[in-house]
C-alpha positions in Angstrom: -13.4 151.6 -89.2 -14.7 151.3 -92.9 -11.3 151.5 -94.0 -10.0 148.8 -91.8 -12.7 146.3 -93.0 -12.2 147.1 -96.7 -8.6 146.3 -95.9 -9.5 143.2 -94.5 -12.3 142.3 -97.3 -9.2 142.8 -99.6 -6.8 140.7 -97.5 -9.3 138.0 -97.6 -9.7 138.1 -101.2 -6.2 138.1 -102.0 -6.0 135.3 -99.6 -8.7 133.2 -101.0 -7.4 133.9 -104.7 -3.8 132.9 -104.0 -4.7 129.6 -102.8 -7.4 128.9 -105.8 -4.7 129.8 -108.1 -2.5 127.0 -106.2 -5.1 124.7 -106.7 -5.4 125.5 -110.3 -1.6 125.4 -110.6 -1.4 122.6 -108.6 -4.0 120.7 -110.7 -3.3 121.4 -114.5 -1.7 118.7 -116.4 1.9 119.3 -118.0 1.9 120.7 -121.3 3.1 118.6 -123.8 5.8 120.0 -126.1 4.7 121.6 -129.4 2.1 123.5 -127.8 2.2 127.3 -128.6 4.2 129.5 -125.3 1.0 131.8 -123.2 2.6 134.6 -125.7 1.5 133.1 -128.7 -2.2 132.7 -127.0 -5.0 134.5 -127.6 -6.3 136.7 -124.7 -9.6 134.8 -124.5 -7.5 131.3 -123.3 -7.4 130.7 -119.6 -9.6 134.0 -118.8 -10.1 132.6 -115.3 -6.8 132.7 -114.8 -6.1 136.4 -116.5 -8.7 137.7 -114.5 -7.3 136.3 -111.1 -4.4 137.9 -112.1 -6.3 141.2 -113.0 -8.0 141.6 -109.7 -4.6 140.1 -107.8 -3.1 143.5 -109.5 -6.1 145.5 -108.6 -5.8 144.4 -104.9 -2.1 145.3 -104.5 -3.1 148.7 -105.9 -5.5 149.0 -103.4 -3.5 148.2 -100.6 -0.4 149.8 -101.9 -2.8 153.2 -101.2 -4.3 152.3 -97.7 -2.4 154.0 -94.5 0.5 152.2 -93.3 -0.2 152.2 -89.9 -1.3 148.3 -89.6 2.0 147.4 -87.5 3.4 146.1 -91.1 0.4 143.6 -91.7 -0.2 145.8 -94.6 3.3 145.7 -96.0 3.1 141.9 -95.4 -0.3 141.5 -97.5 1.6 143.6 -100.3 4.3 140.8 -100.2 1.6 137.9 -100.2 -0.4 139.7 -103.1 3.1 140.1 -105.0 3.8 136.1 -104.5 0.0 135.3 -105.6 1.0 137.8 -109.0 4.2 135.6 -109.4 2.5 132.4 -109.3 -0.6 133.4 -111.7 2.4 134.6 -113.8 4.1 130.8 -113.8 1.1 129.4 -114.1 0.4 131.3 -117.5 3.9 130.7 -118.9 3.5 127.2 -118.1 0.2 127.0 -119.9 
């Protein structure tokens, strides 16, 4: 029973940060050229989104070690969580 609601707490939160990063992504302006590539960035620049995709990493870890016996809802979170990581990513490379 514990495990199944730490599994949901970290479905939710995966969840919830997947769509703020869509709203973050969805609402920064395009860069103008000239500007230095994420690369070139200190770490302390967009820390909000570094650590969404910190604890988006942090999550798949965790549900990458929970049981598989969630009739694949498990598998399908890991795939969600793995789509939120590639978005945060896009996001940061866009700057």
């Amino acid at each position: 029973m514990i495990r199944s609601k730490s599994l949901l707490v970290v479905l939710l939160s995966a969840g919830f940060g997947a769509a703020a990063l869509q709203v973050v992504h969805a609402a920064s302006p395009v860069q103008p050229a000239g500007h230095p590539s994420v690369q070139q960035l200190d770490d302390d620049r967009y820390p909000h989104m570094r650590r969404a995709l910190h604890d988006l990493h942090a999550a798949r870890d965790t549900l990458q070690d929970a049981e598989a016996r969630f009739k694949g809802h498990r598998d399908k979170a890991i795939e969600h969580v793995d789509q939120a990581i590639q978005q945060c990513e896009d996001a940061l490379a866009e700057g």
